[in-house]
KOLFIBA-833129 format. One line per 2 residues: their letters; for each residue x, y, z of N, C-alpha, C. Coordinates in steps of 0.02 Angstrom, whole numbers, plus 50000, padded with zeros to 5 digits. Layout:
KOLFIBA-833129
a) X/Y/Z/X/Y/Z/X/Y/Z; ...
***
This chain:
KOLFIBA-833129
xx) 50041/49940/50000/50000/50000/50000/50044/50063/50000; 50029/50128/49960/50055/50158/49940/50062/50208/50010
xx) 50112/50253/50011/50115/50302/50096/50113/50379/50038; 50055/50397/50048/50037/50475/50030/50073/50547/50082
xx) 50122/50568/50058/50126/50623/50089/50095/50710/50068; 50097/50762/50102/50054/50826/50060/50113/50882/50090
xx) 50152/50920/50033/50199/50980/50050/50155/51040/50031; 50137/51082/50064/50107/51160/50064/50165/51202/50052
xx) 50164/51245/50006/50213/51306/50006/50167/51373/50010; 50159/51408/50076/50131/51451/50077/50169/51530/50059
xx) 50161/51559/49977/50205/51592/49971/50180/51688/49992; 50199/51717/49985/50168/51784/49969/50103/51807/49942
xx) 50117/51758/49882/50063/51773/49828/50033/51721/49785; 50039/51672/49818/50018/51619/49809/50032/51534/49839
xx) 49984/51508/49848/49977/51443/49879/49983/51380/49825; 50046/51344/49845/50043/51282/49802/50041/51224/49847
xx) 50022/51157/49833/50010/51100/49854/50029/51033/49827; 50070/50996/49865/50067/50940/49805/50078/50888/49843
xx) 50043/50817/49822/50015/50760/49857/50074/50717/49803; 50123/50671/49868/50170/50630/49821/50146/50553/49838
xx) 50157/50504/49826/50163/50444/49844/50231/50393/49845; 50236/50380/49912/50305/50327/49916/50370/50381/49904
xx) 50354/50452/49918/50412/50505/49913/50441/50510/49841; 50414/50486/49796/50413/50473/49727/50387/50511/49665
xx) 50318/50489/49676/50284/50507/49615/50235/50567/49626; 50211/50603/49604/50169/50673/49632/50100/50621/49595
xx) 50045/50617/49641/49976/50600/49650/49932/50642/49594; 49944/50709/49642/49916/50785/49622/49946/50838/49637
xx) 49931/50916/49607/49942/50976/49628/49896/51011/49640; 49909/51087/49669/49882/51120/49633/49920/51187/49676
xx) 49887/51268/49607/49917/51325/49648/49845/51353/49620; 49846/51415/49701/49793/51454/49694/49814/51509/49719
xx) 49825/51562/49670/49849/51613/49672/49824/51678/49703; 49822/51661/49778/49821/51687/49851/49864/51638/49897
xx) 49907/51686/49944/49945/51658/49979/49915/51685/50049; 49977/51693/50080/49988/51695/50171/49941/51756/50194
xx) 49871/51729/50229/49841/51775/50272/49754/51795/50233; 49760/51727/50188/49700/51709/50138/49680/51630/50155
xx) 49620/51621/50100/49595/51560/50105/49634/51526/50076; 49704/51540/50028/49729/51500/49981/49743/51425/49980
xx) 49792/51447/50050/49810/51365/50077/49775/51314/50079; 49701/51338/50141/49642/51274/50147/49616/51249/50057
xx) 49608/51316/50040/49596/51292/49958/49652/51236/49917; 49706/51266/49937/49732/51229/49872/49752/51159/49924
xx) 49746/51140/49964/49744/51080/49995/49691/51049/49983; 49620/51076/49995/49556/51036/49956/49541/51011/49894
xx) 49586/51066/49858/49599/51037/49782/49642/50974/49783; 49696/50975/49821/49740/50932/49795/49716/50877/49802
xx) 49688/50860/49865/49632/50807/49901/49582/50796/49852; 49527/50829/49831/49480/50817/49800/49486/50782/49734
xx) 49572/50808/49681/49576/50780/49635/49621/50711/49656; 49646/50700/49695/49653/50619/49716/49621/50588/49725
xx) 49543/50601/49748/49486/50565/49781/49513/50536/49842; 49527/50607/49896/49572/50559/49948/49552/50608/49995
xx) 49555/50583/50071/49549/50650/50120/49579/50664/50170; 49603/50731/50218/49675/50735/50223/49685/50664/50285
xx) 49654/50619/50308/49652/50562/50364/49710/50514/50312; 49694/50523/50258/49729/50485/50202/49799/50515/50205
xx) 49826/50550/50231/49897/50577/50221/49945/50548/50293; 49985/50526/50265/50051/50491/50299/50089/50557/50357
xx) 50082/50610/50322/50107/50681/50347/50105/50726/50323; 50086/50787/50344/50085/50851/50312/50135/50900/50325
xx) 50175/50930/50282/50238/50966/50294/50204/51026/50264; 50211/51096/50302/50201/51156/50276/50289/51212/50270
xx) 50303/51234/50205/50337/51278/50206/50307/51359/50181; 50381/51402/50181/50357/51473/50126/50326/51499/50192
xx) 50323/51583/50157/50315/51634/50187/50266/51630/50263; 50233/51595/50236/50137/51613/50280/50146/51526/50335
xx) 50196/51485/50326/50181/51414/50345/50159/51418/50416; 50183/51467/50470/50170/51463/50527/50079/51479/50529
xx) 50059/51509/50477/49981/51493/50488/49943/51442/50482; 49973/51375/50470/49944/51314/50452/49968/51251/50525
xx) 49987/51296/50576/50012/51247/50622/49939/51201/50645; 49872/51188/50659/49820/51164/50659/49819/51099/50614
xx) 49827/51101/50546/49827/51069/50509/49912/51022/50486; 49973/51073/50478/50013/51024/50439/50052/51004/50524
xx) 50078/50933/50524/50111/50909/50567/50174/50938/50578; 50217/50966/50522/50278/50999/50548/50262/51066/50496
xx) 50326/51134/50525/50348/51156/50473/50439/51165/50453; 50435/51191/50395/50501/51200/50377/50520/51269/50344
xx) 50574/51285/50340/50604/51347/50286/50614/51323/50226; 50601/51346/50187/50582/51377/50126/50641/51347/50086
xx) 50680/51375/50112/50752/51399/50099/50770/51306/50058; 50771/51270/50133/50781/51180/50129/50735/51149/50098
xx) 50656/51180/50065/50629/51120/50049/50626/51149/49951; 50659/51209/49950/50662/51241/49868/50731/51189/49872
xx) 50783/51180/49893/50840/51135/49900/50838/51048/49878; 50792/51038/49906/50750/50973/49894/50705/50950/49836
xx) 50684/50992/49832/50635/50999/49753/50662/50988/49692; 50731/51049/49706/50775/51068/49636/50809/51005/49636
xx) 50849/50980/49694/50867/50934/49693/50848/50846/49658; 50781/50835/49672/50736/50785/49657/50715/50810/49583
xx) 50722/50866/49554/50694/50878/49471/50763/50882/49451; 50826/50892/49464/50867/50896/49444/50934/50865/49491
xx) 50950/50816/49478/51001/50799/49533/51063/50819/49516; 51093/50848/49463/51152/50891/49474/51148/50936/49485
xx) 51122/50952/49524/51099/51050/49534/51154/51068/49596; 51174/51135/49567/51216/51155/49615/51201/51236/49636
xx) 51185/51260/49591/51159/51328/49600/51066/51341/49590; 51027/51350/49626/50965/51373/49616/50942/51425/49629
xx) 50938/51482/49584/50878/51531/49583/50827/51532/49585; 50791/51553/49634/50736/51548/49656/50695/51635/49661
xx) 50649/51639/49612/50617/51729/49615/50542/51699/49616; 50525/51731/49678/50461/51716/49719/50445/51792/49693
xx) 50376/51796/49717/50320/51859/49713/50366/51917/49749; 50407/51903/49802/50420/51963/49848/50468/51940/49871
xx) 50530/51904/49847/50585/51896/49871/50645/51838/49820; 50690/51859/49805/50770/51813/49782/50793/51783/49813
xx) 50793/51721/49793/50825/51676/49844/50912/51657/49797; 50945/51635/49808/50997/51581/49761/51038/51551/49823
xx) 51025/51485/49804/51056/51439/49860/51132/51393/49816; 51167/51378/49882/51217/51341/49858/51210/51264/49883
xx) 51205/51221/49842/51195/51142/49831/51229/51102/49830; 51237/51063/49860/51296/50993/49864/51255/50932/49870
xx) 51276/50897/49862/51241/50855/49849/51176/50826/49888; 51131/50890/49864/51041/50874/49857/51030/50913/49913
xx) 51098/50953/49977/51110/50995/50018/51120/51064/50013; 51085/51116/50047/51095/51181/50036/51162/51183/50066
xx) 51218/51239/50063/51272/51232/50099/51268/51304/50107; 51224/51345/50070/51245/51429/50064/51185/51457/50016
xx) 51159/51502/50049/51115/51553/50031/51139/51630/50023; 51101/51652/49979/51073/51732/50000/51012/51756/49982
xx) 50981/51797/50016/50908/51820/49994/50924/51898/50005; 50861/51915/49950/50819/51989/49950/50781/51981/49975
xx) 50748/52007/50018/50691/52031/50036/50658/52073/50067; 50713/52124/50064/50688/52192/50062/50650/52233/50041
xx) 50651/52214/49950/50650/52252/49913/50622/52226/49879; 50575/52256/49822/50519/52216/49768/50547/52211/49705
xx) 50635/52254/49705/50664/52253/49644/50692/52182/49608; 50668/52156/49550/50691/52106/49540/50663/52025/49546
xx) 50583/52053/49584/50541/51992/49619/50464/51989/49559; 50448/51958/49584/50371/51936/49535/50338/52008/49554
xx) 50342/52016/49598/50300/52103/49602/50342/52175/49559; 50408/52183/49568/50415/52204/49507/50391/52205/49439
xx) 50391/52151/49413/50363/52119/49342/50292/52153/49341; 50256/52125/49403/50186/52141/49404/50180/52228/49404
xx) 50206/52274/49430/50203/52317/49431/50216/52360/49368; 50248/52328/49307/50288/52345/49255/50241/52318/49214
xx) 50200/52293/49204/50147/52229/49182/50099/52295/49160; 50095/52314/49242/50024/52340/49249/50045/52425/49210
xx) 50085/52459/49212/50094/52526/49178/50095/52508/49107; 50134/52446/49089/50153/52447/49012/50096/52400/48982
xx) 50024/52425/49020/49943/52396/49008/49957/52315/48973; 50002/52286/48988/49998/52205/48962/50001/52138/49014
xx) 49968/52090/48992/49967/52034/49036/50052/52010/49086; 50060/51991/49124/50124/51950/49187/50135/51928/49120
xx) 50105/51853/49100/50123/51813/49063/50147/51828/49010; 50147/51876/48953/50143/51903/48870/50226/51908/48881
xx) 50241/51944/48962/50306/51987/48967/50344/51948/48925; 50368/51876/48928/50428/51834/48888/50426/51845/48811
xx) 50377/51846/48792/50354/51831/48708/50355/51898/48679; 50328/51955/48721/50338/52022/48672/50414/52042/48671
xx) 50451/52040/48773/50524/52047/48740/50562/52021/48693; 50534/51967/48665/50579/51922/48629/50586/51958/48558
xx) 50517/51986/48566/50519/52045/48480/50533/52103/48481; 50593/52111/48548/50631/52165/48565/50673/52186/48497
xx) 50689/52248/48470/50727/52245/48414/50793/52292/48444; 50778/52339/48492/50835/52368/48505/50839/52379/48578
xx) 50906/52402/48611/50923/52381/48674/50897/52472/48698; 50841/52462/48769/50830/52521/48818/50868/52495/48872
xx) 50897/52549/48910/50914/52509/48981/50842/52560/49030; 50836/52504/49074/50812/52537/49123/50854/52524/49185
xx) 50880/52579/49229/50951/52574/49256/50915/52581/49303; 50874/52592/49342/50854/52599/49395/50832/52528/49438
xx) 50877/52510/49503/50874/52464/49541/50790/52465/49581; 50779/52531/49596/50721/52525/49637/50659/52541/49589
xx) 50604/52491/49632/50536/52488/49577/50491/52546/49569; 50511/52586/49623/50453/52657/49605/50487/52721/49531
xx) 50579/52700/49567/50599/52743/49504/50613/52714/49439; 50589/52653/49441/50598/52610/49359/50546/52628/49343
xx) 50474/52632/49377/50412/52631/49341/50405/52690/49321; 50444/52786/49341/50450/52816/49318/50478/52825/49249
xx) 50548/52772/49244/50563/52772/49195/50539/52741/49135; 50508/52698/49152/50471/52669/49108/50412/52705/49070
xx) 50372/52748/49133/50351/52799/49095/50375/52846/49071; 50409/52859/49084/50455/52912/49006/50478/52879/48937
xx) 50493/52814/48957/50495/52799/48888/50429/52782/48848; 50369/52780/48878/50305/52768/48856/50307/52855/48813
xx) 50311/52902/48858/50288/52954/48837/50340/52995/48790; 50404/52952/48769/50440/52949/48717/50435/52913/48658
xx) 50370/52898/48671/50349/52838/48592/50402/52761/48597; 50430/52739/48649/50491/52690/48649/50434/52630/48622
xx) 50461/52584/48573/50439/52519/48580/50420/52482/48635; 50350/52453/48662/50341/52423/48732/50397/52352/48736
xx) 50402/52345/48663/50433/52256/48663/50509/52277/48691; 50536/52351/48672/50590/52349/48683/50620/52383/48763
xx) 50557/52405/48797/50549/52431/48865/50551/52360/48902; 50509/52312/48867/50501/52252/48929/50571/52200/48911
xx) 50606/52207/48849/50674/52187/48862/50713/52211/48879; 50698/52280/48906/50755/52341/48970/50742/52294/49014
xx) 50672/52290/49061/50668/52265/49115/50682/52205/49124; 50696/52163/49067/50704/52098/49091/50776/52090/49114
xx) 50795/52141/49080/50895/52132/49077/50903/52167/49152; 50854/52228/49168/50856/52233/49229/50859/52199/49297
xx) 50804/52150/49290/50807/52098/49334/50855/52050/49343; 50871/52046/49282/50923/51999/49277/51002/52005/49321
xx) 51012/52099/49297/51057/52129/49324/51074/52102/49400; 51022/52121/49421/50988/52145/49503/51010/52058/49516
xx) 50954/52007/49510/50988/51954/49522/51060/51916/49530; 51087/51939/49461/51164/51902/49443/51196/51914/49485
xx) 51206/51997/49516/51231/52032/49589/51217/51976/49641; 51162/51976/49655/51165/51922/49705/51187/51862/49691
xx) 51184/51813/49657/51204/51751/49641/51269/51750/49649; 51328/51819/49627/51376/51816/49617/51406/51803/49673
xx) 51358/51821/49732/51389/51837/49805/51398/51772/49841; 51362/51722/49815/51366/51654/49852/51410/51611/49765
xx) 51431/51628/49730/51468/51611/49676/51398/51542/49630; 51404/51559/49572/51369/51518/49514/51416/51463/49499
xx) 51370/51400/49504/51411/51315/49498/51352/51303/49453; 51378/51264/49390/51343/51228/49350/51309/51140/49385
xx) 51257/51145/49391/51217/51156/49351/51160/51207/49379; 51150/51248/49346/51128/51313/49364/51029/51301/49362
xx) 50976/51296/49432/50919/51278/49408/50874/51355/49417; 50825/51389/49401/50778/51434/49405/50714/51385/49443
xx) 50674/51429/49489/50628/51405/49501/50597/51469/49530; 50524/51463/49566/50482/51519/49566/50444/51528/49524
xx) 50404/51566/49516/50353/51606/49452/50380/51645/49404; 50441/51676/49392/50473/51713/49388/50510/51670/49333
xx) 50510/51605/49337/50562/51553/49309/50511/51552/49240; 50452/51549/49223/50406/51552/49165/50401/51588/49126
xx) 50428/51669/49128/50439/51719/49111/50518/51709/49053; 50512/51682/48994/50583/51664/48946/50633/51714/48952
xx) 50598/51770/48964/50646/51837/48949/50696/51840/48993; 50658/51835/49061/50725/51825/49136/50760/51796/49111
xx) 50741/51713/49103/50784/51665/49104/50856/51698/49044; 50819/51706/48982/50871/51706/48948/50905/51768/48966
xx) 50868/51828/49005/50937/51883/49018/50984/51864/49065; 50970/51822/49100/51006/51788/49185/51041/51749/49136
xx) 51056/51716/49083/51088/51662/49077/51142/51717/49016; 51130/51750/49008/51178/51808/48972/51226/51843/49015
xx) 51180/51856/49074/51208/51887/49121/51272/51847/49175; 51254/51788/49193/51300/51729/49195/51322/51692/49175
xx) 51319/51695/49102/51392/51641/49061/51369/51568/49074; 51286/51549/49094/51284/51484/49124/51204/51465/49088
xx) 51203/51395/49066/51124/51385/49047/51080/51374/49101; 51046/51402/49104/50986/51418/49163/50928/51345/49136
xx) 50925/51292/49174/50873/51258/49178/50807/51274/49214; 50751/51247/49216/50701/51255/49230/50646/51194/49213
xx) 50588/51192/49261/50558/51124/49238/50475/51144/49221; 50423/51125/49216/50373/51133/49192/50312/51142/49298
xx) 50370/51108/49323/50356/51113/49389/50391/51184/49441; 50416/51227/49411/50442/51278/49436/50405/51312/49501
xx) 50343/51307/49481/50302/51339/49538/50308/51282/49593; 50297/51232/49581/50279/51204/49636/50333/51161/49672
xx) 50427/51207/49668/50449/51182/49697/50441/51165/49745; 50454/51215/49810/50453/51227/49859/50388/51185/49875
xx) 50341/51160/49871/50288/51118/49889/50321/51042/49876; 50331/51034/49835/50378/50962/49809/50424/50936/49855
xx) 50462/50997/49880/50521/50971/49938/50483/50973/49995; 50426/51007/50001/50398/50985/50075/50368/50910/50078
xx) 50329/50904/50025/50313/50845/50031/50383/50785/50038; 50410/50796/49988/50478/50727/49995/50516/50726/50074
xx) 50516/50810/50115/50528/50801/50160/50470/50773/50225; 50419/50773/50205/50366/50737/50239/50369/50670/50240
xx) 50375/50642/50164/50395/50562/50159/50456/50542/50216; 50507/50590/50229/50583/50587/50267/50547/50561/50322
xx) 50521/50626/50353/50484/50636/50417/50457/50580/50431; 50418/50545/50397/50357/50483/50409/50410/50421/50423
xx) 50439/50418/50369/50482/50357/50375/50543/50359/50446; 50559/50417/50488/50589/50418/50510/50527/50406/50583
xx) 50497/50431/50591/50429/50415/50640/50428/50338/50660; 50430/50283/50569/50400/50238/50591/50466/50175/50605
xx) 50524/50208/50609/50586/50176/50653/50583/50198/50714; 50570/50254/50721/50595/50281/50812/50545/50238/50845
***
């Protein structure tokens, strides 16, 4: 009989979930885009449940990580940082991973990896420069969808910089180049190189090891990827599961947890 575990990543700005079996195979997911100090969590846990046809009595253990996890102490049996279960994830989608970028809604992560082990971090999270809320904020002046951002920069034809680190004085600049007639395709490949900028700085600080993984929301967006991988001399991987790292390693670390329960 199969041992179901369930990892919660309660992020900023959104709630992901994912139901594994035997620490192996993912059951189900899901993300519902509300996070920490919303219904997101209970939601996207009912989803995950509901599309298993399973209910949470059916779970071996529940591991909660990410921003908001200390609001789920009622429900998940342990929690964890963020930090160790994005470590775990990247690790399990990619087992040579040594460097992972990680750009959440409201914070940069890039961790250092040894084998399937964080050994070294640094984070932003100060600052919205460089995070999924940047984007969103740049989204919303240059009137186009989060998502479009990858595909219109790509029909960037000539290089804008937008030099500005912080997000209130980029979005100024950005409006000036609106109200300079600038190409939008070639404003949102300023900002992507921007972010990119802003990132590589950090990465550089804990040093870039091949094999280099992206994860976050932020990782879906082609334009980052390919300005970050210009910007570091390194091919930036990524998986179709990007969002739901950090949920992935909670769960595999739940499978840990269980199996270690049923020796003690």
């Amino acid at each position: 009989m199969s041992i179901y575990t369930l990892g919660i990543d309660i992020g900023s700005t959104a709630s992901k979930c994912v139901m594994l079996a035997d620490g192996k195979e993912i059951v189900s997911k899901s993300l519902i885009s509300v996070g920490a100090g919303t219904s997101g969590p209970q939601r996207a846990i009912a989803e995950v449940l509901e599309n298993a046809g399973m209910k949470k009595e059916d779970m071996a253990f529940i591991l909660a990580t990410g921003y908001g996890r200390n609001s789920l102490l009622e429900l998940a049996d342990q929690q964890m940082s963020e930090l160790s279960c994005h470590a775990k994830g990247a690790s399990f989608l990619f087992p040579d991973v040594h460097t992972v970028i990680d750009i959440g809604g409201q914070d940069v992560k890039v961790l250092q990896i040894e084998n399937g082990v964080m050994t070294n971090f640094v984070m932003n999270d100060k600052c919205a420069a460089g995070t999924g809320r940047f984007l969103d904020v740049m989204a919303r002046v240059l009137e186009v969808k989060v998502e479009d951002l990858g595909a219109l920069g790509a029909q960037s034809t000539k290089d804008v910089a937008i030099s500005s680190t912080c997000t209130v004085f980029a979005e100024s600049e950005v409006i000036s180049q609106l109200s300079q007639d600038t190409d939008k395709r070639d404003i949102i490949n300023g900002i992507h190189h921007s972010v990119a900028s802003r990132v590589a700085g950090l990465a550089h600080r804990v040093g870039v090891r091949d094999q280099v993984v992206m994860t976050g929301g932020v990782a879906q967006n082609t334009g980052v990827v390919k300005a970050l991988e210009e910007e570091l001399g390194h091919i930036i991987y990524t998986s179709p599961l990007t969002q739901y790292n950090g949920a992935l390693g909670a769960a595999l670390f739940a499978y840990q947890k269980y199996q270690k329960e049923q020796k003690g």
